[in-house]
N, C-alpha and C positions, 0 to 999 in steps of 0.2 A: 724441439718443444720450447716452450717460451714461458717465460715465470716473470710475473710481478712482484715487484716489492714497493712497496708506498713506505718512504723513509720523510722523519722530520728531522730534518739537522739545524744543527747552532751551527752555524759558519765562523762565526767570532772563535768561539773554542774547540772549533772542527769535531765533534762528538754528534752522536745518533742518538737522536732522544728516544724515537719510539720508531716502530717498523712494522711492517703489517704485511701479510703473506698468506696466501692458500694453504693449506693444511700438510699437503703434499711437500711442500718444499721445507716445512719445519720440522717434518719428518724423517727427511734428510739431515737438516745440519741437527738435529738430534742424534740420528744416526752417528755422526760424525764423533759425537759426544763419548758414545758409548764404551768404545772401544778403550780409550785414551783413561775414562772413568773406572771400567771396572781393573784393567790392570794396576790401576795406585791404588785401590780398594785390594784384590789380591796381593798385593805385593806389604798392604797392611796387614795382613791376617783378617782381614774385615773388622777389625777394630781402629778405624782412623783416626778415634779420637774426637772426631768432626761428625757427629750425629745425623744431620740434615745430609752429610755426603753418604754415609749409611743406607739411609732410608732410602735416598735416594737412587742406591746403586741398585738396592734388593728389589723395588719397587718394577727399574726394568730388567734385573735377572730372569 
């Protein structure tokens, strides 16, 4: 299979300004997210301190 990504890059400061992609594929590197996320979330007690990473864990629990 074959994925686009439509990327704007600064070349000067080598950075991705914005990126754009199918549904599909942000649901992967989402996926990717998850795992790495909810471990430093359990390994808080689910108190990290960091609210938005809270809500954000419970949100895809």
């Amino acid at each position: 299979p074959t994925v686009a990504v439509k990327m704007f890059v600064d070349k000067e400061k080598k950075r991705v300004l914005f990126a754009e992609s199918d549904k599909e594929f942000v649901d992967v590197l989402f996926s990717f997210l998850t795992l790495p996320l909810g471990t430093i979330v359990r390994l808080l007690g689910k108190q990290s301190q960091i609210g938005c990473l809270d809500e954000l864990y419970r949100s895809v629990e």
